[in-house]
TORGULO-207487 format. One record per residue: x, y, z negated of N, C-alpha, C, O, CB in turn; residue number from 1. Coordinates in steps of 0.001 Angstrom, whole numbers. Glycine has a CB too. Layout:
REM TORGULO-207487
+---------+---------+---------+---------+---------+---------+---------+---------+---------+---------+---------+---------+---------+---------+---------+-----+
|     n_X |     n_Y |     n_Z |    ca_X |    ca_Y |    ca_Z |     c_X |     c_Y |     c_Z |     o_X |     o_Y |     o_Z |    cb_X |    cb_Y |    cb_Z | pos |
+---------+---------+---------+---------+---------+---------+---------+---------+---------+---------+---------+---------+---------+---------+---------+-----+
|       X |       Y |       Z |       X |       Y |       Z |       X |       Y |       Z |       X |       Y |       Z |       X |       Y |       Z | NUM |
...
+---------+---------+---------+---------+---------+---------+---------+---------+---------+---------+---------+---------+---------+---------+---------+-----+
This chain:
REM TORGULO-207487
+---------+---------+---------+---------+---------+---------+---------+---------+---------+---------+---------+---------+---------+---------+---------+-----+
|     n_X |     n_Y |     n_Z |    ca_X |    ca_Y |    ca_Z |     c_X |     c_Y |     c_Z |     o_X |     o_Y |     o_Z |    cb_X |    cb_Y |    cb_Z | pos |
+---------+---------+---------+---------+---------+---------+---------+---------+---------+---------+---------+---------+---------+---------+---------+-----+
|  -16477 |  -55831 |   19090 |  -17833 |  -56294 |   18795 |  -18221 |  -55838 |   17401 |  -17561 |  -56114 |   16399 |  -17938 |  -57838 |   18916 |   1 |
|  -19305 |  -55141 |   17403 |  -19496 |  -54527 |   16075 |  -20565 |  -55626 |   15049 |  -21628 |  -56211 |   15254 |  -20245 |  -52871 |   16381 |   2 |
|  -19795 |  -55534 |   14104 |  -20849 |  -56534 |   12832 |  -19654 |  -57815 |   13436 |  -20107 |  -58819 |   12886 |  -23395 |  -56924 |   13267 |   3 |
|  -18563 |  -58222 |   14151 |  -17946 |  -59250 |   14157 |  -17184 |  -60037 |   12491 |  -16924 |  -59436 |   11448 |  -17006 |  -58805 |   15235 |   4 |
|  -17047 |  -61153 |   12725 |  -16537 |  -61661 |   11641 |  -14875 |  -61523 |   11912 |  -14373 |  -61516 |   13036 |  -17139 |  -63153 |   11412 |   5 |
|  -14334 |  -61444 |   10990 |  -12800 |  -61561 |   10902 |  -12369 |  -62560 |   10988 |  -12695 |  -63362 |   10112 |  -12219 |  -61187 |    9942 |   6 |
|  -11574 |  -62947 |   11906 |  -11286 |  -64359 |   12346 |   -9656 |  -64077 |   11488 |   -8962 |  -63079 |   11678 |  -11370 |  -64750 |   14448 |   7 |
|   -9292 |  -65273 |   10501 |   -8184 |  -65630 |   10431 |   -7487 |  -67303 |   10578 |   -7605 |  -68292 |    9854 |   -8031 |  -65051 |    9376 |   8 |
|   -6744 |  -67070 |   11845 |   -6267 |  -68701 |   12303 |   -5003 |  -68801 |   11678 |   -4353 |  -67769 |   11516 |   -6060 |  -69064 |   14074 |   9 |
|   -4444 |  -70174 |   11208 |   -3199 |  -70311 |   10281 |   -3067 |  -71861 |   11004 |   -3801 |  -72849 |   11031 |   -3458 |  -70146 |    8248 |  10 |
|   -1859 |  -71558 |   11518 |   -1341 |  -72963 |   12661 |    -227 |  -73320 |   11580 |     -98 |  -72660 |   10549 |    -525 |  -72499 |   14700 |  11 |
|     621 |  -74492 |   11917 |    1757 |  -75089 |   11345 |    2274 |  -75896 |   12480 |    1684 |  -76777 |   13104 |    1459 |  -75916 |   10052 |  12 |
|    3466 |  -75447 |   12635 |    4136 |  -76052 |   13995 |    4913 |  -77390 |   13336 |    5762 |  -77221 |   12461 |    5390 |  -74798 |   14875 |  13 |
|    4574 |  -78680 |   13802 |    5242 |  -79088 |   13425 |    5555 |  -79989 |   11746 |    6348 |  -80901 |   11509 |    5654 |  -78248 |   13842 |  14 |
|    4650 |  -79333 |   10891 |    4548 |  -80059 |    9501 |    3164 |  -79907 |    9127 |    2218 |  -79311 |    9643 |    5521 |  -79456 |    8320 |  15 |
|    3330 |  -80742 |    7887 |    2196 |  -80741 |    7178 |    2412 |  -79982 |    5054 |    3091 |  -80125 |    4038 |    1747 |  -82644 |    7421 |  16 |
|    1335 |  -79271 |    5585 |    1554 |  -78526 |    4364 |    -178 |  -79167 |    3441 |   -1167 |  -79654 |    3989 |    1758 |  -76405 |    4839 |  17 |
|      41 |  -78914 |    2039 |    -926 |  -79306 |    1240 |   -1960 |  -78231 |     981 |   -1735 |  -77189 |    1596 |    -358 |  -79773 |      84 |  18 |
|   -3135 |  -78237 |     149 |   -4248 |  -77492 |     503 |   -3949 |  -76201 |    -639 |   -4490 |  -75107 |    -477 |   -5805 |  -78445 |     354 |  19 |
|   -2903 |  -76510 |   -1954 |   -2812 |  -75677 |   -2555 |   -2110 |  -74266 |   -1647 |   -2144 |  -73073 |   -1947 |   -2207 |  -76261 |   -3653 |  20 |
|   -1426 |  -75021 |    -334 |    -364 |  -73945 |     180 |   -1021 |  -73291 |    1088 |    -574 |  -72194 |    1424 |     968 |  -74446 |     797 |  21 |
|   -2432 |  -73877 |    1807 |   -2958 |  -73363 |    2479 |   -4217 |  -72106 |    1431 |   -5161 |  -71474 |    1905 |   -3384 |  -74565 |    3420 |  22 |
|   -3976 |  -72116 |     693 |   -5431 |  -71487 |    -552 |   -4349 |  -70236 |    -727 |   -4614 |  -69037 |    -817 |   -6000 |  -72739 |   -2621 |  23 |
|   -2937 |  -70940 |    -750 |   -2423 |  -69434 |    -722 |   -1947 |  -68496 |       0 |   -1521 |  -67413 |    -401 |   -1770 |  -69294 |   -1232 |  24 |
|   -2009 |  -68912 |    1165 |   -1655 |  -68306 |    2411 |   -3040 |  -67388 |    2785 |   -3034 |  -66242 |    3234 |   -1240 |  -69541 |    3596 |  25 |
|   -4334 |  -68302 |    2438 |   -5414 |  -67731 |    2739 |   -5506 |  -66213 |    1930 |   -5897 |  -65152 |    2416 |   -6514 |  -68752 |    2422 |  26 |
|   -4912 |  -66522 |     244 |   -5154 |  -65678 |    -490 |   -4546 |  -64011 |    -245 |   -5018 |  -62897 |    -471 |   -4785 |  -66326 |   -1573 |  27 |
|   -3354 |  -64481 |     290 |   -2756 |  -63640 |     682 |   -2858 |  -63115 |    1803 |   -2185 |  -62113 |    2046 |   -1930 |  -63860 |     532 |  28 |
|   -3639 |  -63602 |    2673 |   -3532 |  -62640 |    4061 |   -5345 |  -61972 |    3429 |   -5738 |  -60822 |    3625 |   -3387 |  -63883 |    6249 |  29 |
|   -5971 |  -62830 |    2849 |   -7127 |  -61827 |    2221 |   -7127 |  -60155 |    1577 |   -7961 |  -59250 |    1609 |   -7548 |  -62594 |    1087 |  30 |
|   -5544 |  -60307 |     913 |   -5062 |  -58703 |     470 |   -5400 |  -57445 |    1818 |   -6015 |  -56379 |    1856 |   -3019 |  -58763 |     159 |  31 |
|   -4765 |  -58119 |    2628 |   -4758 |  -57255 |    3734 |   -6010 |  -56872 |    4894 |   -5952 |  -56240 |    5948 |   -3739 |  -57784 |    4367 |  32 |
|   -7189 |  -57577 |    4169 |   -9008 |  -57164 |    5105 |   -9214 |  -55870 |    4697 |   -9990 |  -55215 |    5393 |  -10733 |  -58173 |    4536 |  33 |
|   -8777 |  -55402 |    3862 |   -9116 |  -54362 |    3305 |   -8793 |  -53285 |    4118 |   -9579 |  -52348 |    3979 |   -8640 |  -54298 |    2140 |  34 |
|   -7994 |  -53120 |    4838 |   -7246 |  -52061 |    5413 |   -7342 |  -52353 |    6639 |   -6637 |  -51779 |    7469 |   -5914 |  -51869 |    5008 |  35 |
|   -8407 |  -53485 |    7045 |   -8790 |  -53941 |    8732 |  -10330 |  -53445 |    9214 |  -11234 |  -53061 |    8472 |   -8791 |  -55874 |    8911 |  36 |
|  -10348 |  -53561 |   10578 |  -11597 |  -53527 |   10479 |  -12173 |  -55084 |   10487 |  -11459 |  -56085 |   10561 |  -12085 |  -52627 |   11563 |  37 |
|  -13420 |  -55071 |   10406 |  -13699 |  -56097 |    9871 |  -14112 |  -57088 |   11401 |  -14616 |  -58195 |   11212 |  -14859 |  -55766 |    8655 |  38 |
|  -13966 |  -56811 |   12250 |  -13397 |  -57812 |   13736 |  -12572 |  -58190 |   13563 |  -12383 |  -59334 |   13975 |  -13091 |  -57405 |   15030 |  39 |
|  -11538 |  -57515 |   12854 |  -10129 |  -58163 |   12988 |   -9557 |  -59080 |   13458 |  -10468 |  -59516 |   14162 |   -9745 |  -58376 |   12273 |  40 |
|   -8260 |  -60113 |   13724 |   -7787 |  -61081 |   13946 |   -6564 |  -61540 |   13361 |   -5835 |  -61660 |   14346 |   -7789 |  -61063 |   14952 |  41 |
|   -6072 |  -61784 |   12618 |   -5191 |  -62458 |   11995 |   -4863 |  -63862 |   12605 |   -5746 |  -64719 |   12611 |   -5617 |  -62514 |   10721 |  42 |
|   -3365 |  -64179 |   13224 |   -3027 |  -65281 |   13083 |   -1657 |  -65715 |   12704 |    -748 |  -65198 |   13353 |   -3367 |  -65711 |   14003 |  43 |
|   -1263 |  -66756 |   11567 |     -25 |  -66297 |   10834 |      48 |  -68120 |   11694 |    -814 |  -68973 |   11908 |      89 |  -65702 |    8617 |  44 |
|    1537 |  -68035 |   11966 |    2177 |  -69454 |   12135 |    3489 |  -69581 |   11518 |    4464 |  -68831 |   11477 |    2352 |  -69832 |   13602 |  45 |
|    3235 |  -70786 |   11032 |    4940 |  -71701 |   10168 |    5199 |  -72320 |   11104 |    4470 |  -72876 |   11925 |    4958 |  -72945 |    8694 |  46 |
|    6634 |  -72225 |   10985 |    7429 |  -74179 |   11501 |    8742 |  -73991 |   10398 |    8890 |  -72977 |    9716 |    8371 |  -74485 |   13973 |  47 |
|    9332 |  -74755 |   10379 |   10507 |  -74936 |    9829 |   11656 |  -75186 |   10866 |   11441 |  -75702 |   11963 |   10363 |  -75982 |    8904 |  48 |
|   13525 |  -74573 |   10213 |   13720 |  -73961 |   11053 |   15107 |  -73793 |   10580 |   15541 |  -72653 |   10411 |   12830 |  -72972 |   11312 |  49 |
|   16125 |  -75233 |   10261 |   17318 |  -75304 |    9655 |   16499 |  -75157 |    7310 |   16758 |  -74570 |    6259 |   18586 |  -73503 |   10647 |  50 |
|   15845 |  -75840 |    7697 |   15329 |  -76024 |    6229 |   14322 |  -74874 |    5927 |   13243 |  -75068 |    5367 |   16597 |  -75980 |    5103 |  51 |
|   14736 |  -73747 |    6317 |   13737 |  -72653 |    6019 |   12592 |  -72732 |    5928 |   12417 |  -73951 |    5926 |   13717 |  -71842 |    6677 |  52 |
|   11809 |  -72355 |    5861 |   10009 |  -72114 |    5843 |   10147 |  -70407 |    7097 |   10576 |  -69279 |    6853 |    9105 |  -71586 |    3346 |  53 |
|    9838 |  -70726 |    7763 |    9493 |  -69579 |    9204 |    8366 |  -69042 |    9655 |    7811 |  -69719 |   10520 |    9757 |  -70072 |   10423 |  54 |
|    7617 |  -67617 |    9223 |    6424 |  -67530 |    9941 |    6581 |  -66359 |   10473 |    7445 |  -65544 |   10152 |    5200 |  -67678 |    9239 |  55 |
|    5433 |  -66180 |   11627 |    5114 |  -64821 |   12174 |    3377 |  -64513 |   12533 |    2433 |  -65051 |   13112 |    6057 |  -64703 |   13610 |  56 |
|    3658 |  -63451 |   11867 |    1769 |  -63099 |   11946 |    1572 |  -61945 |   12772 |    2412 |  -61052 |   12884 |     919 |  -62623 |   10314 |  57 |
|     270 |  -61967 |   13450 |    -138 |  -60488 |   14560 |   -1517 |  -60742 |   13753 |   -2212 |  -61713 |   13454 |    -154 |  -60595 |   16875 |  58 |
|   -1529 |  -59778 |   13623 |   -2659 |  -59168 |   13322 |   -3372 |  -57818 |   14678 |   -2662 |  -56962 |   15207 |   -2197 |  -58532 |   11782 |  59 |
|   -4711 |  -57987 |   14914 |   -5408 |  -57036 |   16378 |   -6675 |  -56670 |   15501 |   -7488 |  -57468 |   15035 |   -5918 |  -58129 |   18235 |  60 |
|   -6665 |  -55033 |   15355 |   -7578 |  -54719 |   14516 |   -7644 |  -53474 |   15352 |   -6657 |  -52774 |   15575 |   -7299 |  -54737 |   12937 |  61 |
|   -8914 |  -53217 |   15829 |   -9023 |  -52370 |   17174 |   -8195 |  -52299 |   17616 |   -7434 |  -53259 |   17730 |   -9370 |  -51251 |   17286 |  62 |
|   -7891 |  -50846 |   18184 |   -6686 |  -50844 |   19121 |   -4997 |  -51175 |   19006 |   -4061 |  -51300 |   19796 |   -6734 |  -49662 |   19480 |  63 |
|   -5239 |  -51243 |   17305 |   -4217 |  -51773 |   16641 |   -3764 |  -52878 |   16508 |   -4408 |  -53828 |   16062 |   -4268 |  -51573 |   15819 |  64 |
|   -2053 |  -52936 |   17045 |   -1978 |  -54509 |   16330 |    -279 |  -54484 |   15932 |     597 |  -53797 |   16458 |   -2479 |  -56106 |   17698 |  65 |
|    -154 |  -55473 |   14828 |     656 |  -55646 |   13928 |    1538 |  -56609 |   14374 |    1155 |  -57269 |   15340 |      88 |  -55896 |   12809 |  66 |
|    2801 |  -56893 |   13834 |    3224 |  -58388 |   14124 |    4827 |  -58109 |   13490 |    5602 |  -57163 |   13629 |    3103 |  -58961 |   16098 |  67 |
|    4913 |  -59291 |   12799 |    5889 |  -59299 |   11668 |    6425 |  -61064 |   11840 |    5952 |  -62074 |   12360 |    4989 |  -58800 |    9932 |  68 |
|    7632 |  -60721 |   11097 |    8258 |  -62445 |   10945 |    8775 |  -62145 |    9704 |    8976 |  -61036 |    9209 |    9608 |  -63179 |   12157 |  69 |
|    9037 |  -63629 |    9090 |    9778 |  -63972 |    7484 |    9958 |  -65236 |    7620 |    9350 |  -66108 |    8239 |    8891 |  -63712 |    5989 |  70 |
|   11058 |  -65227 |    6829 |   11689 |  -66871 |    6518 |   12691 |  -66581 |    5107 |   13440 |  -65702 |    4682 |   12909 |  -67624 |    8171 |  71 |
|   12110 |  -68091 |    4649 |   12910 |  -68038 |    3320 |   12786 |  -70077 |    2839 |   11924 |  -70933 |    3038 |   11838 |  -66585 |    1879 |  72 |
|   13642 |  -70078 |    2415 |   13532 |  -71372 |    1985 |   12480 |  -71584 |     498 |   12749 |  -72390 |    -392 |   15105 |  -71824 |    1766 |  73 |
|   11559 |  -70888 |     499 |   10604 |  -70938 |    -224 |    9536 |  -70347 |     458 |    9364 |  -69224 |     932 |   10868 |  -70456 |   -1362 |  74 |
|    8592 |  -71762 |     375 |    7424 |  -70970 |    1119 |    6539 |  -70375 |     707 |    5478 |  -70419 |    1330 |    6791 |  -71507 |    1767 |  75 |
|    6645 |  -69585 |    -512 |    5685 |  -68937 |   -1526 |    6479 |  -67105 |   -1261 |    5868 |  -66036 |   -1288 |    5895 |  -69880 |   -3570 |  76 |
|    7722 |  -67296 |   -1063 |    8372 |  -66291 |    -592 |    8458 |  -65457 |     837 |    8589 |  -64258 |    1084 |    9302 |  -66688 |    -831 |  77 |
|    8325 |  -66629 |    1660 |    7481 |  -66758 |    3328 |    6450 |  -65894 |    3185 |    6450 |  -64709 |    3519 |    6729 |  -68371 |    3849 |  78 |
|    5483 |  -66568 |    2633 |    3848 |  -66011 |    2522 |    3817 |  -64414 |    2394 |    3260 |  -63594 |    3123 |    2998 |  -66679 |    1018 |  79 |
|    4838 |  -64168 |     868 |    4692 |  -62505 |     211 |    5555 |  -61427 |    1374 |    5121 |  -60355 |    1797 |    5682 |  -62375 |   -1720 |  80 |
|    7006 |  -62135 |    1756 |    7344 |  -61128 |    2267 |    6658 |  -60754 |    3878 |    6828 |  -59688 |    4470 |    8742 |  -61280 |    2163 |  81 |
|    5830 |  -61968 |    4394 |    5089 |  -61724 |    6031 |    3567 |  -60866 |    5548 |    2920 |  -60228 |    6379 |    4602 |  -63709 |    7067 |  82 |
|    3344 |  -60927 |    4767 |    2078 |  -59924 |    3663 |    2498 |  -58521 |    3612 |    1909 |  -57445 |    3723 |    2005 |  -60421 |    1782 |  83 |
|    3860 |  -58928 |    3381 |    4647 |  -57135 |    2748 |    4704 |  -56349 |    3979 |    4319 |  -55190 |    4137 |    6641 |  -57127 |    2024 |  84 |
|    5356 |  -57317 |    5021 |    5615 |  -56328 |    6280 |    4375 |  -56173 |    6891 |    4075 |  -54995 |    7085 |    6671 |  -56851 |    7403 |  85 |
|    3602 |  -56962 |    7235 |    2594 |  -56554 |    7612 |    1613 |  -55505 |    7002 |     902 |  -54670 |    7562 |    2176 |  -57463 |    7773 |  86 |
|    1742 |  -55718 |    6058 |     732 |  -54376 |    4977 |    1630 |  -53233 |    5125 |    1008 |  -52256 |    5542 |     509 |  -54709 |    2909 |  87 |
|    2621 |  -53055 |    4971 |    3834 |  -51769 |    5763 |    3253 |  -50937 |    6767 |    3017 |  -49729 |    6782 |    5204 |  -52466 |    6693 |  88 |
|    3045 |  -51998 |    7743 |    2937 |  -51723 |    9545 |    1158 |  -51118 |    9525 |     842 |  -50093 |   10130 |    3197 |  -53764 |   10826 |  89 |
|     338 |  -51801 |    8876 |   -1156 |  -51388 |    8504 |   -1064 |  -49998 |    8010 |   -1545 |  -49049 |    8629 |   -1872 |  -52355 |    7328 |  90 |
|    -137 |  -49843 |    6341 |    -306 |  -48615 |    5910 |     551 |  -47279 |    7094 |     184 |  -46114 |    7248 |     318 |  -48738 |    4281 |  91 |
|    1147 |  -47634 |    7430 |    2145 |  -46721 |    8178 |     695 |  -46465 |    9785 |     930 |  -45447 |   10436 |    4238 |  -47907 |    8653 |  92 |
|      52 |  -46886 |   10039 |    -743 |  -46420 |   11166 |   -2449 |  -45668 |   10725 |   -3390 |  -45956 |    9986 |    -886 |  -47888 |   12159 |  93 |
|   -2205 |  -44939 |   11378 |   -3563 |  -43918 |   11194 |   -4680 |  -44551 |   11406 |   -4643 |  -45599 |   12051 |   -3673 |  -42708 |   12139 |  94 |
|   -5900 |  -44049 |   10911 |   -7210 |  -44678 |   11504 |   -7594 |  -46478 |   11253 |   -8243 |  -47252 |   11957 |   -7033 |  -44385 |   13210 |  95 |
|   -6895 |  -46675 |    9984 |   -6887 |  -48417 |   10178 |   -7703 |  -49121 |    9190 |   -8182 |  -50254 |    9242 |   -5360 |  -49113 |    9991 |  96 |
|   -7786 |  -47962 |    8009 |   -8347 |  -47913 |    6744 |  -10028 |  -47995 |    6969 |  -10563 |  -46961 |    7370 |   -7811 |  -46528 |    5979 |  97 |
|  -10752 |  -49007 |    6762 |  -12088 |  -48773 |    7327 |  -12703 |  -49507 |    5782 |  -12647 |  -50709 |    5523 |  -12483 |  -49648 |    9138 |  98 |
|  -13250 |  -48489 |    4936 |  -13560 |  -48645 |    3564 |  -15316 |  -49549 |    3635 |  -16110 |  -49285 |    4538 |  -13517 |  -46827 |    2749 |  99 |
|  -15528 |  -50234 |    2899 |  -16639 |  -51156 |    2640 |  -16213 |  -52514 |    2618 |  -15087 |  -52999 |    2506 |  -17694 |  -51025 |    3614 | 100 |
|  -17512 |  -53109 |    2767 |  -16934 |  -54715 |    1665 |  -17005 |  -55476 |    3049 |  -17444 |  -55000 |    4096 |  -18352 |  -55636 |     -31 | 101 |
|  -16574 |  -56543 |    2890 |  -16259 |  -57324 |    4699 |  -17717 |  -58364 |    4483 |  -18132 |  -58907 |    3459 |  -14097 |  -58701 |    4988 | 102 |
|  -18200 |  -58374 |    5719 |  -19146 |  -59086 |    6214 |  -18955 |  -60836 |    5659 |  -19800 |  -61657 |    5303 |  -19052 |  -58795 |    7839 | 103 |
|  -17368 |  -60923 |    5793 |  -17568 |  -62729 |    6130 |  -16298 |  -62571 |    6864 |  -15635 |  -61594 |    7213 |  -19173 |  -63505 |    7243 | 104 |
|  -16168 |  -63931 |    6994 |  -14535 |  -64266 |    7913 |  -15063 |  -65766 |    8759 |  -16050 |  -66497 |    8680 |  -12684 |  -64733 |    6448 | 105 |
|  -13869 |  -65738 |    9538 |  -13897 |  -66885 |   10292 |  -12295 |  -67919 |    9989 |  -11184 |  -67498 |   10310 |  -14123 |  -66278 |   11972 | 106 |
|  -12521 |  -69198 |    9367 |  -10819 |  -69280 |    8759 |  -11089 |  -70721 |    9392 |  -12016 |  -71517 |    9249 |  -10247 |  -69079 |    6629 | 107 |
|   -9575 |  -70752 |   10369 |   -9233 |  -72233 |   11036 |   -7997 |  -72734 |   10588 |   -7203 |  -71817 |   10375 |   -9127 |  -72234 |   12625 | 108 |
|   -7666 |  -73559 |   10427 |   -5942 |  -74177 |   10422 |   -5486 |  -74959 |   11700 |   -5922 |  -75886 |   12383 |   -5672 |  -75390 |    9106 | 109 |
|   -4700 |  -74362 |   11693 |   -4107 |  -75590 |   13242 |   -2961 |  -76216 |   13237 |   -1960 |  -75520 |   13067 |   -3820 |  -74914 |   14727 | 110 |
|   -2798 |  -77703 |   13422 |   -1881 |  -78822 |   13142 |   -1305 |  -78581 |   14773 |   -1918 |  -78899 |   15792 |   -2697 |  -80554 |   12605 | 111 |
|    -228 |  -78060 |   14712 |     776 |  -77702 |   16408 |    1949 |  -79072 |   16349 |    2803 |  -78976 |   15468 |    2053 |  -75564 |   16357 | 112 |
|    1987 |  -79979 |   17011 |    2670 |  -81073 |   17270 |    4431 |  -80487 |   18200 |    5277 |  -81235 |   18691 |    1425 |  -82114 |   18270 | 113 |
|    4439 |  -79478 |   18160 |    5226 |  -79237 |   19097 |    6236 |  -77534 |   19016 |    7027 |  -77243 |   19913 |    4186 |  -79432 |   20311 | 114 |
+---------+---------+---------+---------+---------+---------+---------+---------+---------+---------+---------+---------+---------+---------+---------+-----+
């Protein structure tokens, strides 16, 4: 859909995280619009996982799509290294780079009980 907003959804299986952790999760998957098109879809999920902090993000940016995991018992470390691989997997594919400023986003959080 052309002129779409970039939807990024951020679930938590299972816990509750505070708003500073969610500002930075946001901040950080923001690095990576740049190199999307601007439909994009981003959705990164946590649970915890023998103490760890556990996520995995897909990213669907046209025909492209991404998808990475990280865990670290720091969840500030979680955040950078599921950023790193994913920005890897972005730079490493042709045609993904779509230069101008982004329209707008679409940003949800989701509380997963299960």
């Amino acid at each position: 859909s052309l002129g779409g907003l970039m939807e990024i959804t951020v679930a938590f299986k299972g816990m509750e995280v505070d708003q500073e952790i969610k500002t930075k999760i946001l901040e950080k998957m923001n690095l990576l619009t740049e190199y999307l098109r601007p439909e994009a879809k981003i959705k990164i999920t946590f649970w915890e996982y023998n103490k760890k902090k556990v996520s995995d993000g897909v990213i669907i940016s046209g025909k492209n799509k991404y998808f990475a995991k990280s865990h670290s018992f720091d969840f500030e470390k979680t955040i950078d290294s599921l950023k790193n691989k994913l920005k890897i997997q972005i730079l490493k594919s042709k045609n993904s780079i779509s230069k101008g400023p982004r329209q707008g986003q679409k940003v949800r959080y989701e509380e997963l009980n299960n």
